[in-house]
ROVO-695713 format. One record per residue: z, x, y of N, C-alpha, C, O in turn. Coordinates in Angstrom, 3 decimals, always signed. Layout:
ROVO-695713
Z  X  Y  Z  X  Y  Z  X  Y  Z  X  Y;
...
END
This chain:
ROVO-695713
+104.668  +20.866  +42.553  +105.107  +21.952  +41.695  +104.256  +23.193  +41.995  +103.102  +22.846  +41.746;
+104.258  +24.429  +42.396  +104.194  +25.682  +42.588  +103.948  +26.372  +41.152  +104.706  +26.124  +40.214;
+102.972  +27.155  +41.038  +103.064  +28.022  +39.264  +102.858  +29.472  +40.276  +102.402  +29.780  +41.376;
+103.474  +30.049  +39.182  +103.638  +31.276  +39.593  +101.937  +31.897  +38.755  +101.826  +32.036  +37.537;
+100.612  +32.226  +39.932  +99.165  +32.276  +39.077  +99.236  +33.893  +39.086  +98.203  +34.418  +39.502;
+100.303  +34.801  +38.688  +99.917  +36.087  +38.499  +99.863  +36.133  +36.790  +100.433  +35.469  +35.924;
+99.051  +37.066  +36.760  +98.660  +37.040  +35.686  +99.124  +38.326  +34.477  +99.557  +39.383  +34.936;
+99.023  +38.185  +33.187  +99.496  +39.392  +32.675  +98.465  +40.602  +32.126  +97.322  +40.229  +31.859;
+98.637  +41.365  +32.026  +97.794  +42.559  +32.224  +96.800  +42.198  +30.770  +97.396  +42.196  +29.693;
+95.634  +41.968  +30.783  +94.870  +42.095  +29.569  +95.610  +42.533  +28.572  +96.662  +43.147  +28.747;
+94.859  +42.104  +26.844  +95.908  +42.728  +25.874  +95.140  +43.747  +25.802  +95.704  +44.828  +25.635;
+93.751  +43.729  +25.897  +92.731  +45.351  +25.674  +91.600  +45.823  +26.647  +91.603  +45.013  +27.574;
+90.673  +46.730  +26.847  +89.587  +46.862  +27.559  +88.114  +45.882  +27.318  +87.015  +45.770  +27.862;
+88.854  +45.273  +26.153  +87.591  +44.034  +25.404  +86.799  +43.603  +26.107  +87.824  +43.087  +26.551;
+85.958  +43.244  +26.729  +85.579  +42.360  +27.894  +85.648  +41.042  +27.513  +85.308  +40.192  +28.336;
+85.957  +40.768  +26.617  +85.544  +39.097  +26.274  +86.861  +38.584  +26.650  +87.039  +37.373  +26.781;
+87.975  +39.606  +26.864  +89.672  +39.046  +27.360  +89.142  +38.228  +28.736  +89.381  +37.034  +28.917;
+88.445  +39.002  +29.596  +87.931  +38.386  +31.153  +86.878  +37.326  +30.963  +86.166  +37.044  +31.927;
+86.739  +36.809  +29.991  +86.316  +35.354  +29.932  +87.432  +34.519  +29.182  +87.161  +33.370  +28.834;
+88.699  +35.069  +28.919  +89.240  +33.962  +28.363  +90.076  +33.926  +29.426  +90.517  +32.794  +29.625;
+90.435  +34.709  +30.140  +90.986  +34.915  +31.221  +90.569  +34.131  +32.341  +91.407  +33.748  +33.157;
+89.019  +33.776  +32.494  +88.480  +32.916  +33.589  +88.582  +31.534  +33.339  +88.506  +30.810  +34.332;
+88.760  +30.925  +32.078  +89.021  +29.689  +31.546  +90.531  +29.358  +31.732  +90.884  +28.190  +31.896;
+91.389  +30.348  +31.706  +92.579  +29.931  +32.384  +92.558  +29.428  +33.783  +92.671  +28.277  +34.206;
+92.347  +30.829  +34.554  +92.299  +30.744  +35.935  +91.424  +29.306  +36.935  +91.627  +28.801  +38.039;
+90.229  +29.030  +35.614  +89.863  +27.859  +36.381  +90.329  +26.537  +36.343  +89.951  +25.521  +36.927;
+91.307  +26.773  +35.466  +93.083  +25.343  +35.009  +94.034  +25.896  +36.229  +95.176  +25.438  +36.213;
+93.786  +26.632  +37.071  +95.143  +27.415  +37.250  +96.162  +27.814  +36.739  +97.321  +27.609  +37.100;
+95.819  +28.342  +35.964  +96.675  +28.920  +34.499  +98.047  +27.597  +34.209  +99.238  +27.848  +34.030;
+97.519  +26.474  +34.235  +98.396  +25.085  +33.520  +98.306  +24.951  +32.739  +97.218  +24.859  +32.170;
+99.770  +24.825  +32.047  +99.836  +24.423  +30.700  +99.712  +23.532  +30.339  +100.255  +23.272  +29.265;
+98.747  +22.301  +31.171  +97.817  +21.634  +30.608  +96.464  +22.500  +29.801  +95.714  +21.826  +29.096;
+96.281  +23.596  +29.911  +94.966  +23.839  +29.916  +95.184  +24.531  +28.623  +94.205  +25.166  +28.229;
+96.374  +24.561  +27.774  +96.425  +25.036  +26.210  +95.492  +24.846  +25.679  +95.059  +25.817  +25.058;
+94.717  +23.618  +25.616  +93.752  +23.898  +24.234  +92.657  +24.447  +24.744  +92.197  +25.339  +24.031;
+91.971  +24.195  +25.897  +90.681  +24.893  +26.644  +91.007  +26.739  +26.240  +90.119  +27.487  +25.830;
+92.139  +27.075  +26.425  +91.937  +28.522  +26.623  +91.874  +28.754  +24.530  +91.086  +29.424  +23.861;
+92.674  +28.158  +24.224  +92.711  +28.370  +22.324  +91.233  +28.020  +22.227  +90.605  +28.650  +21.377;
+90.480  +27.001  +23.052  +89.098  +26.696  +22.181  +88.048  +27.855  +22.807  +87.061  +27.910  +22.073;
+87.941  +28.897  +24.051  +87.784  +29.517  +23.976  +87.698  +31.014  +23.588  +86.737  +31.774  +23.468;
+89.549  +31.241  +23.372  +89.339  +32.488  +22.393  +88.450  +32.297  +20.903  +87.440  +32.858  +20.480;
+89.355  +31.209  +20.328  +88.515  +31.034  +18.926  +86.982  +31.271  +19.189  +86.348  +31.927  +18.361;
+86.323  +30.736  +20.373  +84.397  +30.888  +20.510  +84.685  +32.171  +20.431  +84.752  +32.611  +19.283;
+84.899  +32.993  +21.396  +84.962  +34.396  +21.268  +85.031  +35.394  +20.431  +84.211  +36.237  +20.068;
+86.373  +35.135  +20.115  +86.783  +36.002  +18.915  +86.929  +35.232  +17.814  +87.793  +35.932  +17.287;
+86.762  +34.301  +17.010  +86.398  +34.022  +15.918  +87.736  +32.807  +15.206  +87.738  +31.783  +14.523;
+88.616  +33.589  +15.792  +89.647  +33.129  +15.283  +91.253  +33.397  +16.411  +91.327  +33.986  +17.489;
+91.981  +32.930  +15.876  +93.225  +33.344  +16.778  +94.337  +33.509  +16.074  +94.974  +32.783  +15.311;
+94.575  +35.666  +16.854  +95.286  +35.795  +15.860  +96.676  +36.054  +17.047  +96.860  +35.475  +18.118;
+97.339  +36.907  +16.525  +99.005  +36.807  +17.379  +99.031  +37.891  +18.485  +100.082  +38.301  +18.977;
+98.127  +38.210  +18.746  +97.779  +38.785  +20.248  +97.340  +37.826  +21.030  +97.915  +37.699  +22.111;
+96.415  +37.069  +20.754  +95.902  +36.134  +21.502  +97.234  +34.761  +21.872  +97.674  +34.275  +22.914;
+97.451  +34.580  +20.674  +98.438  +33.323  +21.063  +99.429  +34.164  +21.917  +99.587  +33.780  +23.076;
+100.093  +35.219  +21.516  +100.873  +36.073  +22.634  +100.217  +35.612  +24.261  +100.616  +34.726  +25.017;
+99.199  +36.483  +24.412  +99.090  +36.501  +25.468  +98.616  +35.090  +26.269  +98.830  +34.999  +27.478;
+98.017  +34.091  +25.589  +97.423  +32.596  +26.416  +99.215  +32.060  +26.492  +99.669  +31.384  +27.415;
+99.718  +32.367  +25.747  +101.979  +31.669  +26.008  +101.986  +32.044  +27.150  +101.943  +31.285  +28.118;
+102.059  +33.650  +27.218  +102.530  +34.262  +28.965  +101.905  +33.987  +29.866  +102.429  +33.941  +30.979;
+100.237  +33.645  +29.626  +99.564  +33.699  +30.995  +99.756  +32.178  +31.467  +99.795  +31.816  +32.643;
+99.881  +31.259  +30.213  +100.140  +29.512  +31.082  +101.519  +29.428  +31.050  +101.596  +28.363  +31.663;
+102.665  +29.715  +30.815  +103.984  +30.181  +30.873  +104.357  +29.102  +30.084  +104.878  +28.071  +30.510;
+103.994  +29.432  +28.548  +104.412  +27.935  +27.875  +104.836  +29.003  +26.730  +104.145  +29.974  +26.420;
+106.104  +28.660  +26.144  +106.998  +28.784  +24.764  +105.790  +28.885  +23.703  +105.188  +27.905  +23.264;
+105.465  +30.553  +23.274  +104.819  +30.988  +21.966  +104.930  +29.773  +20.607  +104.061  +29.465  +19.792;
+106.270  +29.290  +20.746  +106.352  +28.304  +19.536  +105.581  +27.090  +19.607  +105.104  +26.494  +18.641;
+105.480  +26.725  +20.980  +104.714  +25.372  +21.129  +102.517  +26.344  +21.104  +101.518  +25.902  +20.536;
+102.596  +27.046  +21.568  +101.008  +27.527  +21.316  +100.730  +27.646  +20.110  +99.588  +27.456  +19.692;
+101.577  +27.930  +19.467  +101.629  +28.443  +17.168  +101.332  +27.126  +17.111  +100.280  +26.881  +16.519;
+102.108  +25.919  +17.671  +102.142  +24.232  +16.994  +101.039  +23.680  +17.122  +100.500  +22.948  +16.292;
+100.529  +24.070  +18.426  +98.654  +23.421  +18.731  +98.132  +24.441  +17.899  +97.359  +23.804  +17.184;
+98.087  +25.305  +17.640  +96.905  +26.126  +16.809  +96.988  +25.966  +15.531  +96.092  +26.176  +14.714;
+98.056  +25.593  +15.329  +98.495  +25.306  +14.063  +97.768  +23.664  +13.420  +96.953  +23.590  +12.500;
+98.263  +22.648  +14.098  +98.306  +21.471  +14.103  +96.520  +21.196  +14.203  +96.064  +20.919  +13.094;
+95.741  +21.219  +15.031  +93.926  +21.118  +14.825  +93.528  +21.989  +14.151  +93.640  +23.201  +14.334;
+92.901  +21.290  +13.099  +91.998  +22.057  +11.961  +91.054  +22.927  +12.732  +90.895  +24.082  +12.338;
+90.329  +22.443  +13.923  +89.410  +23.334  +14.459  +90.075  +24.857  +14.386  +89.536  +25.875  +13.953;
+91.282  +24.718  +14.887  +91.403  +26.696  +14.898  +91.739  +26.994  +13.928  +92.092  +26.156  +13.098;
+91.747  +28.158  +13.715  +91.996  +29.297  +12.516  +92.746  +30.248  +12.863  +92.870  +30.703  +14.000;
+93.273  +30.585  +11.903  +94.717  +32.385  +12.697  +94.135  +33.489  +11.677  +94.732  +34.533  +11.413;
+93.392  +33.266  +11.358  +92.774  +34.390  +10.589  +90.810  +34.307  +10.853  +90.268  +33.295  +11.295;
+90.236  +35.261  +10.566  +88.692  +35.684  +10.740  +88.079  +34.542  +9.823  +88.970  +34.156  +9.066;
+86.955  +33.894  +9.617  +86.757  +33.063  +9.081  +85.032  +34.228  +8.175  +84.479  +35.208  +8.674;
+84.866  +33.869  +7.473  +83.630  +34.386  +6.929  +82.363  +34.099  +7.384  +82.333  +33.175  +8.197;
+81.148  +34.685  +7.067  +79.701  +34.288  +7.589  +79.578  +32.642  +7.060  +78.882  +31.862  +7.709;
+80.167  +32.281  +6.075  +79.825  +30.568  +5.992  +81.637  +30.095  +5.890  +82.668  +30.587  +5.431;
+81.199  +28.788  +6.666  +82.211  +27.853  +6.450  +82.107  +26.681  +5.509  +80.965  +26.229  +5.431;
+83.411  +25.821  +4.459  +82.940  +25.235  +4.183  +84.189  +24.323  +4.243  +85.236  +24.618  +3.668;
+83.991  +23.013  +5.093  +85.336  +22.295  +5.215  +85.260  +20.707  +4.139  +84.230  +20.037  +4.215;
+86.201  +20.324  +3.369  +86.256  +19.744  +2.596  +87.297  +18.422  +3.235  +88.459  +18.601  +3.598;
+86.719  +17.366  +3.258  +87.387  +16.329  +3.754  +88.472  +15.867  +2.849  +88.172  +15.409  +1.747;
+89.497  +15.936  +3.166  +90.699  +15.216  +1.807  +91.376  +13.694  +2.296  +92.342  +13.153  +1.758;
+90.602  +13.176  +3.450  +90.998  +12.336  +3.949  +90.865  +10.721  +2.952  +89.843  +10.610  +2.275;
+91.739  +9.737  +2.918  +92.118  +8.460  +1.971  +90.397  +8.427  +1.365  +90.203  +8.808  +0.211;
+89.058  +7.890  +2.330  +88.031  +7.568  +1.698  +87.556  +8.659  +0.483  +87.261  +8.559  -0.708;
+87.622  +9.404  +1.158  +86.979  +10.828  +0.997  +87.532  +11.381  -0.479  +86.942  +11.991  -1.371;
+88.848  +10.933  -0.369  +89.796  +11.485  -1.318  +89.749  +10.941  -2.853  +90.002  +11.481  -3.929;
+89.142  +9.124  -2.340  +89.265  +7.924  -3.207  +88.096  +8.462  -4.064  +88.075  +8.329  -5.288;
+86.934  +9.198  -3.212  +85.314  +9.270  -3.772  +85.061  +10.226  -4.327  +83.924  +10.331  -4.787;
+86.146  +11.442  -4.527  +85.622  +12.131  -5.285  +85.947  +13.646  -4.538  +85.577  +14.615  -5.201;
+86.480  +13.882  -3.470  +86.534  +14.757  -2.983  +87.535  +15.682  -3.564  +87.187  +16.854  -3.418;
+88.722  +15.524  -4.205  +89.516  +16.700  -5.363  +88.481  +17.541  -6.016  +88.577  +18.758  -6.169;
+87.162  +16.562  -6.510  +86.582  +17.349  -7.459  +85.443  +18.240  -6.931  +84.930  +19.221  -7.471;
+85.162  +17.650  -5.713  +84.263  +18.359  -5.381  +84.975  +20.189  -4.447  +84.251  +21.100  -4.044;
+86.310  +20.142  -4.394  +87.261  +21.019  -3.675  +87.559  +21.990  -5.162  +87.526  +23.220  -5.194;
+87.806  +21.212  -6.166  +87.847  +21.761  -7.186  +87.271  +22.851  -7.662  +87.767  +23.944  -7.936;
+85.631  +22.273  -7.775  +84.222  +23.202  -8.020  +84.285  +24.042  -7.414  +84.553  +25.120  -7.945;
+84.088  +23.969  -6.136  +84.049  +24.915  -4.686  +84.910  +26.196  -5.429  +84.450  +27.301  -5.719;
+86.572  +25.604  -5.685  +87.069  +26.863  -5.783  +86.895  +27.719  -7.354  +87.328  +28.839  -7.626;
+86.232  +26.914  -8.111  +85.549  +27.659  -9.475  +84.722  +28.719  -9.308  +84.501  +29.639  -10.095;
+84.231  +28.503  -8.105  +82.754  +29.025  -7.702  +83.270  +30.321  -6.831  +82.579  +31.335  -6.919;
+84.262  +30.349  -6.123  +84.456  +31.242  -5.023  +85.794  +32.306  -5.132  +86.065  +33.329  -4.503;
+86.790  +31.274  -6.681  +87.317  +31.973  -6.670  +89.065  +32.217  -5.385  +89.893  +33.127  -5.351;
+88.937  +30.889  -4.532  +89.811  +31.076  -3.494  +90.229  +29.461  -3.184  +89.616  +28.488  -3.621;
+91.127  +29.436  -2.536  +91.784  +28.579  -2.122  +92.125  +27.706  -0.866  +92.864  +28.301  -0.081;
+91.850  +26.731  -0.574  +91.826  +26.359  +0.660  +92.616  +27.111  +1.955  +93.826  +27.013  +2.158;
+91.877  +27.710  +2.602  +92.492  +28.360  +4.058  +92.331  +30.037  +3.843  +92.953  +30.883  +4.486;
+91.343  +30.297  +2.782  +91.073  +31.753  +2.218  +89.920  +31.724  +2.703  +89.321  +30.712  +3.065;
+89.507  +32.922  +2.743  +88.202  +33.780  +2.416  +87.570  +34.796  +1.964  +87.833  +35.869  +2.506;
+86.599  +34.787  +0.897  +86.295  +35.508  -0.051  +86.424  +37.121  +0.128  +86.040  +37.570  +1.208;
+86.855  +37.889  -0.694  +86.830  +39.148  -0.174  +85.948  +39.690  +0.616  +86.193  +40.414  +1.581;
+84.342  +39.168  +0.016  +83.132  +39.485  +0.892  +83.002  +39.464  +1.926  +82.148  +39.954  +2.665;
+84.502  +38.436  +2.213  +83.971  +37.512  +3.927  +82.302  +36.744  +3.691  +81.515  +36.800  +4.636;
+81.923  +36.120  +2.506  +81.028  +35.631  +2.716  +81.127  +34.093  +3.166  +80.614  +33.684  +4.207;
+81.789  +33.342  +2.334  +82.476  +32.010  +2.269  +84.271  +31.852  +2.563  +85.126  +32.606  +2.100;
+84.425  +31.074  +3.146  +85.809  +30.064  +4.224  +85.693  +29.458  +3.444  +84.501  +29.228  +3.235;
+86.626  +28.786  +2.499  +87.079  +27.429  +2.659  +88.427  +27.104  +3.428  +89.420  +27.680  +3.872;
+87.619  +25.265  +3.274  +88.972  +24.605  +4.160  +89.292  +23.686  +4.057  +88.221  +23.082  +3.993;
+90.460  +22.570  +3.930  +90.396  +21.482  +3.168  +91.082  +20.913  +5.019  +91.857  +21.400  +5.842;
+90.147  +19.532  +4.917  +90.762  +18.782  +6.555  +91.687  +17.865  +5.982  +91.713  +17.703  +4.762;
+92.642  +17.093  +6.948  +92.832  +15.821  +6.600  +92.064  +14.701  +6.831  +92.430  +13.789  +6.090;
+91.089  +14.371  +7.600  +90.335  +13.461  +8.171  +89.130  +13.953  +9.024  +89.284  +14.758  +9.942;
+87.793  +13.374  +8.641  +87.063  +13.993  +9.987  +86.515  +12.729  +10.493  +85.578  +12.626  +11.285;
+87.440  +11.426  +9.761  +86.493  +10.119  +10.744  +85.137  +9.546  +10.548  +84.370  +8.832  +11.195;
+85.149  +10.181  +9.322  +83.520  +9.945  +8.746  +83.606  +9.321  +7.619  +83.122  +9.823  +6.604;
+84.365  +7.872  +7.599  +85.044  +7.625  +6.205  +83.795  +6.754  +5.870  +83.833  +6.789  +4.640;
+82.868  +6.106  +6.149  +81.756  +5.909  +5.957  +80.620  +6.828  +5.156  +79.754  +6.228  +4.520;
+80.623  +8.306  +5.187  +79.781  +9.439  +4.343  +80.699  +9.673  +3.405  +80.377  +10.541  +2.594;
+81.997  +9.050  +3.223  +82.511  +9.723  +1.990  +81.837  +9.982  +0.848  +80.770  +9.441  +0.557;
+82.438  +10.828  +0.144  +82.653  +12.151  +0.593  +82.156  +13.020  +1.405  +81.055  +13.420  +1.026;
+82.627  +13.604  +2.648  +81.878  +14.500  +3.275  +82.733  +15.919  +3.896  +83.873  +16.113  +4.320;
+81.726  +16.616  +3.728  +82.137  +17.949  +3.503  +80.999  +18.869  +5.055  +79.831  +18.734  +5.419;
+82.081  +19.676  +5.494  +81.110  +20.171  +6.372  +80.787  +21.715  +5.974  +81.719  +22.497  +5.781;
+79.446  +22.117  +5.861  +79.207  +23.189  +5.627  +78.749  +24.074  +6.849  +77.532  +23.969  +6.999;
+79.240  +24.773  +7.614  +78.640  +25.685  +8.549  +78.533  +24.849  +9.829  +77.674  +25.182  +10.645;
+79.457  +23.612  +10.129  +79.214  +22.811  +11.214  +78.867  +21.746  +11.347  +79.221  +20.850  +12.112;
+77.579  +21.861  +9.992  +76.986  +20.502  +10.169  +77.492  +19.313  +8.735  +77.572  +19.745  +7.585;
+77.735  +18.095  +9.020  +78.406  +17.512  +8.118  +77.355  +17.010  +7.159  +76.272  +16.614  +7.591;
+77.766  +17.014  +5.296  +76.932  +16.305  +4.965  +77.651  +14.819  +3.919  +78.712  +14.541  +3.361;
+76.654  +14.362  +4.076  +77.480  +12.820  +3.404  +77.193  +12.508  +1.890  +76.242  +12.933  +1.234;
+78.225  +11.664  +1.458  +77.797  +11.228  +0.297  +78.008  +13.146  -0.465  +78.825  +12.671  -1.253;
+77.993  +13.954  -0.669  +78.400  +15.313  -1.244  +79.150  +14.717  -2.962  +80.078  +13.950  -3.218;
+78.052  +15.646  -3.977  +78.775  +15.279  -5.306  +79.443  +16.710  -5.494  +79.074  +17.439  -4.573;
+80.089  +17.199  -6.159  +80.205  +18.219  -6.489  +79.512  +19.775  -6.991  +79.897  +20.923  -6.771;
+78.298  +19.227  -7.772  +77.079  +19.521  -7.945  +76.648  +20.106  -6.479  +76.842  +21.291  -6.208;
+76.209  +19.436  -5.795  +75.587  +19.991  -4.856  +76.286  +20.420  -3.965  +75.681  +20.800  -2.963;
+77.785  +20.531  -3.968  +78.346  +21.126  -3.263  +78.269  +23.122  -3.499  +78.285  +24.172  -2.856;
+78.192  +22.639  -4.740  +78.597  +24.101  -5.786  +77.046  +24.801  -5.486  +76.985  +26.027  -5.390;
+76.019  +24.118  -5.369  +74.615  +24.257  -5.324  +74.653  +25.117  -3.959  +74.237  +26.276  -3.961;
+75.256  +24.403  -2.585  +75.021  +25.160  -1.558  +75.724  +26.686  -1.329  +75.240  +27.684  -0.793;
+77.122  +26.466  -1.977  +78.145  +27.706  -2.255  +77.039  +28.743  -2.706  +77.036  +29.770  -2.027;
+76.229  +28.687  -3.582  +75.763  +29.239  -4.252  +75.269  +30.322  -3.885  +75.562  +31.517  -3.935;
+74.007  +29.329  -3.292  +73.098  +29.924  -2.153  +73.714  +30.473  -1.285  +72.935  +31.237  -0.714;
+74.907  +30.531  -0.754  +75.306  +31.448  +0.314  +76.141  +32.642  -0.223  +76.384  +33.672  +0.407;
+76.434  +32.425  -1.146  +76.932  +33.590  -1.751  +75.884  +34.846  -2.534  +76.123  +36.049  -2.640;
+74.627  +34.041  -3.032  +73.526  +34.779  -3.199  +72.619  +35.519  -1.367  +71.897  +36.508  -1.494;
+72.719  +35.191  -0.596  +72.219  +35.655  +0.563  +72.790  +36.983  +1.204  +72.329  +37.404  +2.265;
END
């Protein structure tokens, strides 16, 4: 099979386009290489919004609707800017059984927002997963990357806190 490797004109003068651009090119712009180029814009730019999915469709020559479905479908990406803290809330069966409604609950007492929002401040993300495979720490909740286990509500609301005071 032959791909046609010309490429489409940057969407801006950004420079960070010519590194998402080199993560294609080193797939040979294959549309195998969908999620590599989505997991690099998101490093980049934060998030992925409809310029980006625009342009990674044209440059691996794959149907905009199927790039929306992977970005859509892994919790890892986001289509909107995410805030200075993240806070992802496991809703998965263990997680769910132990207490995790309530601890999603608090969160949004505290912040005021709703799973897949972020605070006007942009200080705090929330995010509710379906599973992170950690059904052993249930409840667990990831704050800023790093996961923590066993999470009561209390101390969930405790860390919100603190980041909203900073």
């Amino acid at each position: 099979m032959v791909m046609n490797l010309t490429k489409p004109a940057l969407p801006s003068d950004d420079r960070r386009w010519k590194i998402v651009n080199a993560t294609m090119r080193r797939h040979g712009y294959s549309p195998h290489s969908l999620i590599e180029a989505l997991h690099t814009v998101q490093e980049i730019f934060g998030y992925l919004d409809t310029v980006a999915l625009k342009y990674v469709a044209v440059s691996l020559h794959v149907p905009l609707s199927k790039v929306y479905g992977v970005a859509t479908f892994y919790n890892f990406f986001t289509l909107k800017p995410q805030g200075e803290h993240t806070c992802v809330v496991c809703m998965g069966t263990a997680c769910y059984i132990k207490g995790a409604p309530q601890i999603l609950e608090a969160i949004e007492s505290i912040v005021k927002i709703q799973p897949g929002e972020t605070t006007p401040d942009r200080k705090v993300s929330l995010v509710s997963a379906r599973c992170f495979g950690s059904c052993g720490l249930a409840p667990a909740v990831v704050f800023d990357g790093e996961v923590a286990a066993k999470v009561t509500p209390a101390a969930a609301t405790e860390k919100i806190r603190r980041w909203m005071q900073s």
